[in-house]
Backbone atoms as SQL, in Angstrom:
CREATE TABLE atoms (id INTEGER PRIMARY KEY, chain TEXT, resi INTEGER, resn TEXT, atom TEXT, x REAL, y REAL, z REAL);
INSERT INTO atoms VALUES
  (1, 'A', 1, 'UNK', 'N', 0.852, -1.187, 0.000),
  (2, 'A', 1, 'UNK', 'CA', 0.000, 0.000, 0.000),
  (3, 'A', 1, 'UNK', 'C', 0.894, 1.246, 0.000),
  (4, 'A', 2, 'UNK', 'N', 0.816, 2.288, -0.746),
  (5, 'A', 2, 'UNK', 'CA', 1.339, 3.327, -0.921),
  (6, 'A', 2, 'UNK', 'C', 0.823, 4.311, -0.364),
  (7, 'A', 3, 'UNK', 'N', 1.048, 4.438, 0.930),
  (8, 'A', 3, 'UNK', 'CA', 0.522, 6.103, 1.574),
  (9, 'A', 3, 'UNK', 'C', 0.369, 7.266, 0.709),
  (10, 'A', 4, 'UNK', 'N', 2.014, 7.254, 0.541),
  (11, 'A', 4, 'UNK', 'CA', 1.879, 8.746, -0.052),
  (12, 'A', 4, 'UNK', 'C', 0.987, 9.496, -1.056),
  (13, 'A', 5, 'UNK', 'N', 0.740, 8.106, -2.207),
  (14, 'A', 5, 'UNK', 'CA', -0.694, 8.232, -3.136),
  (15, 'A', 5, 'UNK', 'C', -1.646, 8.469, -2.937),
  (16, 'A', 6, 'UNK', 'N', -2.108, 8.666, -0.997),
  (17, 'A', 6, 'UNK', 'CA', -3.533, 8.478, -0.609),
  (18, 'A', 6, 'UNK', 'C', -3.305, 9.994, 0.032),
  (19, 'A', 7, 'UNK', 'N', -2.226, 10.725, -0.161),
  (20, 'A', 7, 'UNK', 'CA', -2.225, 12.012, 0.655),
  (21, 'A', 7, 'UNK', 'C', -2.397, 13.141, -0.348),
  (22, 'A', 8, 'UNK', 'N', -3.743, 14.351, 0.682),
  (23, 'A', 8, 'UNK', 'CA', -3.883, 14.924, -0.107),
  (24, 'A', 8, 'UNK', 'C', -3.608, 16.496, 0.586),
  (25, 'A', 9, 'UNK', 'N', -2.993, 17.722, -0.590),
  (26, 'A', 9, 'UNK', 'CA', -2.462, 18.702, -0.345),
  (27, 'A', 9, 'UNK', 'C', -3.426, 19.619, 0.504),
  (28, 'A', 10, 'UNK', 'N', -3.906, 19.578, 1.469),
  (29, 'A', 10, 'UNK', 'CA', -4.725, 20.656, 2.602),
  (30, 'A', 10, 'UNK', 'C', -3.931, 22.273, 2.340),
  (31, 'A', 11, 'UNK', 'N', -3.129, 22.579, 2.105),
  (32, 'A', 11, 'UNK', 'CA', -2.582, 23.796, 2.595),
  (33, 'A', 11, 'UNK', 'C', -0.779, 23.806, 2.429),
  (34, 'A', 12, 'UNK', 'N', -0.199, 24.637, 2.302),
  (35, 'A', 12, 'UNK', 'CA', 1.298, 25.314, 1.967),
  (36, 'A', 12, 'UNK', 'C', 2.304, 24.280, 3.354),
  (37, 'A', 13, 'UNK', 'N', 2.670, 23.157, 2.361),
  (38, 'A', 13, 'UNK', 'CA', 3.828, 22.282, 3.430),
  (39, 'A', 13, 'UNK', 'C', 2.757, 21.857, 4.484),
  (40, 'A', 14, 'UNK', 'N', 1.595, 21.059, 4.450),
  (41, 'A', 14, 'UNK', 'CA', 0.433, 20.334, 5.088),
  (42, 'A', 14, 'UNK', 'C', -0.316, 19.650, 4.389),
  (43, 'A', 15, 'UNK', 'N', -0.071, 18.509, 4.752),
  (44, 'A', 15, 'UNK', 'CA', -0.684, 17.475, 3.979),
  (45, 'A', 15, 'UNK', 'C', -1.587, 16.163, 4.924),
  (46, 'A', 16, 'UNK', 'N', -2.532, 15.962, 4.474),
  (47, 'A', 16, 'UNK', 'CA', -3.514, 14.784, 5.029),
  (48, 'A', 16, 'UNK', 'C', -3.586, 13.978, 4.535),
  (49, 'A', 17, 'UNK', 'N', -3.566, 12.641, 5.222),
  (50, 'A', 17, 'UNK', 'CA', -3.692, 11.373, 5.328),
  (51, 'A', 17, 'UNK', 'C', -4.858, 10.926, 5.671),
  (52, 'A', 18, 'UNK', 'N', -5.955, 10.682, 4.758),
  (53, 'A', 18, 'UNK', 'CA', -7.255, 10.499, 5.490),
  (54, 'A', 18, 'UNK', 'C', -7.438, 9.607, 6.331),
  (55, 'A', 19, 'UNK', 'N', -8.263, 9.053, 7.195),
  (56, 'A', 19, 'UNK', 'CA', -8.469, 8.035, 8.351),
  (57, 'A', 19, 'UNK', 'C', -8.649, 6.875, 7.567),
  (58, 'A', 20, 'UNK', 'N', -9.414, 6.840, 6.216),
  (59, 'A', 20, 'UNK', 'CA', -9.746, 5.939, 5.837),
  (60, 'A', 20, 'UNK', 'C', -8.489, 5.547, 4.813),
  (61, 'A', 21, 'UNK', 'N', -7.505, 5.745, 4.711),
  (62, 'A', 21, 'UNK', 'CA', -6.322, 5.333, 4.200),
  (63, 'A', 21, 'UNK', 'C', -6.011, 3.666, 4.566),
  (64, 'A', 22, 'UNK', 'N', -6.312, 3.580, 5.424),
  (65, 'A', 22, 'UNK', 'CA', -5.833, 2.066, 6.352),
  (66, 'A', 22, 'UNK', 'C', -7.126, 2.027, 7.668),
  (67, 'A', 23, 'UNK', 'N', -7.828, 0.591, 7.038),
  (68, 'A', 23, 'UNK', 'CA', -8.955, 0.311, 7.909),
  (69, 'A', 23, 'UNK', 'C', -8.499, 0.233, 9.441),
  (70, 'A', 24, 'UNK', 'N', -9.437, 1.180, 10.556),
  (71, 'A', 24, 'UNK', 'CA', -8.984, 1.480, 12.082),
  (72, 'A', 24, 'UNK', 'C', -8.646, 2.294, 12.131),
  (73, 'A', 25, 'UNK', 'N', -7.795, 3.102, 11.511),
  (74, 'A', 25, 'UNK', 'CA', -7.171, 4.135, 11.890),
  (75, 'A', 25, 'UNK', 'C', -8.522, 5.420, 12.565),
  (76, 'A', 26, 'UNK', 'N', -8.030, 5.264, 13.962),
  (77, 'A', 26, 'UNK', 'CA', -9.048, 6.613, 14.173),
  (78, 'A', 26, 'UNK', 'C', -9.089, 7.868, 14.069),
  (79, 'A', 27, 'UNK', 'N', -8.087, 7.947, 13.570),
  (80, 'A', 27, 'UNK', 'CA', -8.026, 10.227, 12.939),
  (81, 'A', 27, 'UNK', 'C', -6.799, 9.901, 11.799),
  (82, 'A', 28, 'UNK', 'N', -7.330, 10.808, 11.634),
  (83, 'A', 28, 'UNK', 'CA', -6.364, 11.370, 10.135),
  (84, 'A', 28, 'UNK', 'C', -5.147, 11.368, 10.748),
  (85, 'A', 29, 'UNK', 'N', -3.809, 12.176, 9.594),
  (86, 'A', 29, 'UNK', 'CA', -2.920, 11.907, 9.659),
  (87, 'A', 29, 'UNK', 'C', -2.442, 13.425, 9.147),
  (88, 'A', 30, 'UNK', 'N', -1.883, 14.214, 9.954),
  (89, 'A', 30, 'UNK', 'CA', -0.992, 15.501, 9.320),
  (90, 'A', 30, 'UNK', 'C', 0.035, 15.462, 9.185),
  (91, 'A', 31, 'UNK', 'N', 0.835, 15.762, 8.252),
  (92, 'A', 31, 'UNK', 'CA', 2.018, 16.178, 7.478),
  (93, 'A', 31, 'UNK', 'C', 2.389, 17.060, 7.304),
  (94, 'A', 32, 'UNK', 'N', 3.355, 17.888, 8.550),
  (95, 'A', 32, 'UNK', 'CA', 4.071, 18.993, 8.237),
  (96, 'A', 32, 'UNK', 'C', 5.144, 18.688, 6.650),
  (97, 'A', 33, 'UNK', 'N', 5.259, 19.254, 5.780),
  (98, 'A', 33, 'UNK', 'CA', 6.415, 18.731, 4.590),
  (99, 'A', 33, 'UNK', 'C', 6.124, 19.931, 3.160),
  (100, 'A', 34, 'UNK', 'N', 7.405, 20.103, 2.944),
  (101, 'A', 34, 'UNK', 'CA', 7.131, 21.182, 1.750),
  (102, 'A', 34, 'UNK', 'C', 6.935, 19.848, 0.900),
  (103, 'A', 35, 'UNK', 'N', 7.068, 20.484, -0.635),
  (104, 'A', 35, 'UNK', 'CA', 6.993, 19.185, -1.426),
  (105, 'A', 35, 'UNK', 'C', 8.238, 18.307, -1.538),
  (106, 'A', 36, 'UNK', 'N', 9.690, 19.377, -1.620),
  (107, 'A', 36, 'UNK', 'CA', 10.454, 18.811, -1.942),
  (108, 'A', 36, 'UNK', 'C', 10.733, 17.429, -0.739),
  (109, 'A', 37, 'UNK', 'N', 10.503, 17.726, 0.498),
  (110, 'A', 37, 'UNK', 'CA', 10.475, 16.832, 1.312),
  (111, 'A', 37, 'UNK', 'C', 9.891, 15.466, 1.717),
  (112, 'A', 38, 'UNK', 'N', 8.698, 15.956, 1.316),
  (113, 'A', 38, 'UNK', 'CA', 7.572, 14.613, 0.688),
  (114, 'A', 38, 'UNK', 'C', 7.947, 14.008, -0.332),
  (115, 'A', 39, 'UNK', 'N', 8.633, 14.349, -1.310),
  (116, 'A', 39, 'UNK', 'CA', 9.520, 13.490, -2.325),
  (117, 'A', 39, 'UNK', 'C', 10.174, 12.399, -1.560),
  (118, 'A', 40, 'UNK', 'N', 11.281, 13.152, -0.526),
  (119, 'A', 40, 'UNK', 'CA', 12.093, 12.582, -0.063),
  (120, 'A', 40, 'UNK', 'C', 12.406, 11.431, 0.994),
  (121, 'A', 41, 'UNK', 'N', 11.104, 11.520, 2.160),
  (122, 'A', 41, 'UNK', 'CA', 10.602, 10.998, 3.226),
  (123, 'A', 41, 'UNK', 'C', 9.929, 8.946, 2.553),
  (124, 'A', 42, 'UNK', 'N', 10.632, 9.011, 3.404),
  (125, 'A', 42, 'UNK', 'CA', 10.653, 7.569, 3.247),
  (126, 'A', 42, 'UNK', 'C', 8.965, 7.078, 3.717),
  (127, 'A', 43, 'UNK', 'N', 8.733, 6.171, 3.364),
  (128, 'A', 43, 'UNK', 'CA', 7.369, 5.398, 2.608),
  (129, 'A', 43, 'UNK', 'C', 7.048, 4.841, 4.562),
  (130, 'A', 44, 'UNK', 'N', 7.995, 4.333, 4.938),
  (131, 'A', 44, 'UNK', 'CA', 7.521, 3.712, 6.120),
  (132, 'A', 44, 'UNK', 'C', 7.860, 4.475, 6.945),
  (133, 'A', 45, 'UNK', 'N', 8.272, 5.766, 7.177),
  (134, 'A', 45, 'UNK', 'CA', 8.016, 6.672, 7.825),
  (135, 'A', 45, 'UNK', 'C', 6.252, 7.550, 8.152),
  (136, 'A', 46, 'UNK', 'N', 6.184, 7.365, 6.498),
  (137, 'A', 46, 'UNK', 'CA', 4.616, 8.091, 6.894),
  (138, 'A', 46, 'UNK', 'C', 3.538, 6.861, 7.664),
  (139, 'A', 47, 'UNK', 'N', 4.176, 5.570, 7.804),
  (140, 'A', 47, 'UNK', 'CA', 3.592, 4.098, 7.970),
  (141, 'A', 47, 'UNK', 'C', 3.460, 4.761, 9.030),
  (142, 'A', 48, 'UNK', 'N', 4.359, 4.874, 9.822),
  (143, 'A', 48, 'UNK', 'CA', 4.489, 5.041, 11.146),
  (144, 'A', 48, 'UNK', 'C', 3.649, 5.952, 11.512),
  (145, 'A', 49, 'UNK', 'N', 2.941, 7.171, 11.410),
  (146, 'A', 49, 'UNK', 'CA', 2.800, 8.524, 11.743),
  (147, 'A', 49, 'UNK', 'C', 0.817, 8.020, 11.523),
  (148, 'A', 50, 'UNK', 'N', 0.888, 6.801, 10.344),
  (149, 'A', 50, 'UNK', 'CA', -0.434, 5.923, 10.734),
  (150, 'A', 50, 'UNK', 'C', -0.811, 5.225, 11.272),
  (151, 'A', 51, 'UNK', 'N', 0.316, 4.555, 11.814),
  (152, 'A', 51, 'UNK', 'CA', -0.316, 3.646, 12.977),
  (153, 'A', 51, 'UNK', 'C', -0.377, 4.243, 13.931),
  (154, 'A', 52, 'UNK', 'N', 0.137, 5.251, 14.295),
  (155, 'A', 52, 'UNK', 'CA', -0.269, 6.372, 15.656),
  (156, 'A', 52, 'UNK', 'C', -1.438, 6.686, 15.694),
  (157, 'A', 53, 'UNK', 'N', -2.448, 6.802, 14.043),
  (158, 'A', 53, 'UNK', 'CA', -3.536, 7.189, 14.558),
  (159, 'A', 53, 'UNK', 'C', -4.188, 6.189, 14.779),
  (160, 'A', 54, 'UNK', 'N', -4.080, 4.688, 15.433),
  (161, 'A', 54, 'UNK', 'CA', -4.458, 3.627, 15.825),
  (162, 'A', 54, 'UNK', 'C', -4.808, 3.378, 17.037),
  (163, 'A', 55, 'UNK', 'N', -4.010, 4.358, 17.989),
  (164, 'A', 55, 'UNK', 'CA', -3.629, 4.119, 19.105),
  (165, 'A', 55, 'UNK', 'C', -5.065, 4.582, 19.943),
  (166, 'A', 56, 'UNK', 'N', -5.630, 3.603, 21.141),
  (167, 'A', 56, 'UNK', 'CA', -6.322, 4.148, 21.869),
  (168, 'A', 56, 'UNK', 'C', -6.566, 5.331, 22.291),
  (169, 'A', 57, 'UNK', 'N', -7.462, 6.654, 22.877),
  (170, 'A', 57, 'UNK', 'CA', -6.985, 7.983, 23.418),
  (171, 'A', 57, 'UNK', 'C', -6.744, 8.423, 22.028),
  (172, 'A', 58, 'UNK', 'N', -6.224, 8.256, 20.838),
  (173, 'A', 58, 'UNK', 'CA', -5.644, 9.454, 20.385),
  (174, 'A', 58, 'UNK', 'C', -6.650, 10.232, 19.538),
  (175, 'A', 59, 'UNK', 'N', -6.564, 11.672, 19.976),
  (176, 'A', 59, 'UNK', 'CA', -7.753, 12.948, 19.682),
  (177, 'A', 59, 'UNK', 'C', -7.553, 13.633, 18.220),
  (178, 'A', 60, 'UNK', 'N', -8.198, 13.861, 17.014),
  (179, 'A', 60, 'UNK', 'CA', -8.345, 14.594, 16.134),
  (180, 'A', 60, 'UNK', 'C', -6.988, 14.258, 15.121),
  (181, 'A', 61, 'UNK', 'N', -5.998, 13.969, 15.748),
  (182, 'A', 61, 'UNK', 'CA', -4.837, 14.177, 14.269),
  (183, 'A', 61, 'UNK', 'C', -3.560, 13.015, 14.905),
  (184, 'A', 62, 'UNK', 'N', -2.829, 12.043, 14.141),
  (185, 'A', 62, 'UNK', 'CA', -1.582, 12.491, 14.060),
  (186, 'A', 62, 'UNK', 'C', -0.678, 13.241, 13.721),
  (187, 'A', 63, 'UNK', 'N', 0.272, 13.539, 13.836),
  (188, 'A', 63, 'UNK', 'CA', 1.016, 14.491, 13.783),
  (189, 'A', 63, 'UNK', 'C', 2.501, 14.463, 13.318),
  (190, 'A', 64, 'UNK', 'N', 2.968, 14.451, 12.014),
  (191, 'A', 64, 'UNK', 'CA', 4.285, 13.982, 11.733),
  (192, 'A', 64, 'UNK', 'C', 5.199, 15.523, 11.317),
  (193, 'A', 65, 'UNK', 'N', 5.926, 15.913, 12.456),
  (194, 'A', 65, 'UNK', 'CA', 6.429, 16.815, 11.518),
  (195, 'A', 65, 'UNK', 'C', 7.875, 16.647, 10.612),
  (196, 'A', 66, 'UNK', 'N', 8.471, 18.048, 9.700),
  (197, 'A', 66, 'UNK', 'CA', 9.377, 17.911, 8.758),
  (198, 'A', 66, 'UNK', 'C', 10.487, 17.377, 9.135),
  (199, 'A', 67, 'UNK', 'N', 11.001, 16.875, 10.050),
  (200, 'A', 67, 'UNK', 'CA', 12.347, 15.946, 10.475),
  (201, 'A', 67, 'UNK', 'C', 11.772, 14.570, 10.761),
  (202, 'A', 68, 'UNK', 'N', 10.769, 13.957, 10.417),
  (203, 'A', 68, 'UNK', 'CA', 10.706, 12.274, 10.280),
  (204, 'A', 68, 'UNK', 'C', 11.197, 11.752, 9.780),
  (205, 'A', 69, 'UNK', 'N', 11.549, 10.642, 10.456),
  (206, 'A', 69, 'UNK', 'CA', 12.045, 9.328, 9.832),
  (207, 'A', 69, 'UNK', 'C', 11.534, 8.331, 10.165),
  (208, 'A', 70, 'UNK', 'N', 12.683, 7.083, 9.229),
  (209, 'A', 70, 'UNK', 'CA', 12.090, 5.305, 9.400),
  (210, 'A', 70, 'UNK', 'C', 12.980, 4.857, 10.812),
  (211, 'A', 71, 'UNK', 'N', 12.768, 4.568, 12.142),
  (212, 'A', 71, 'UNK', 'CA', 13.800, 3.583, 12.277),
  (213, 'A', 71, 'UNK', 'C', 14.985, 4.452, 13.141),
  (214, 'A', 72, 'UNK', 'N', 15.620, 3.995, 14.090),
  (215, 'A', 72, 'UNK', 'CA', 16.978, 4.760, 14.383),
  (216, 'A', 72, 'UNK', 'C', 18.531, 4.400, 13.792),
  (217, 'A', 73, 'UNK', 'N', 19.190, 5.196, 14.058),
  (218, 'A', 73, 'UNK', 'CA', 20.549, 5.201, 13.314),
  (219, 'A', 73, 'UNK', 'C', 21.554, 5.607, 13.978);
């Protein structure tokens, strides 16, 4: 499944991930990211920033901003 295909441009470097991107997910998904960055941002990074909106408790949005990543290093 390709996130990034399912995200759509809300506003200048903000981008949404609808809820219904991946069945469960209970809120959307925000994306701080100019474009050039969203080019760049790795695929299972934005994975991640969706399964957050999975999580029990969590209110109105995830929240990924412009320094995400996959994974530590």
């Amino acid at each position: 499944m390709n996130l990034k295909e399912r995200l759509k441009k809300i506003a200048n470097c903000r981008w949404e991930l609808p809820k219904e991107a991946k069945p469960g997910m209970k809120v959307p998904v925000l994306l701080f990211l100019s474009d050039r960055l969203l080019r760049e941002v790795e695929e299972e990074a934005i994975e991640q920033a969706a399964n957050v909106a999975f999580l029990p408790g969590i209110y109105k949005h995830s929240i990924a901003l412009p320094d995400m990543h996959f994974g530590y290093s």
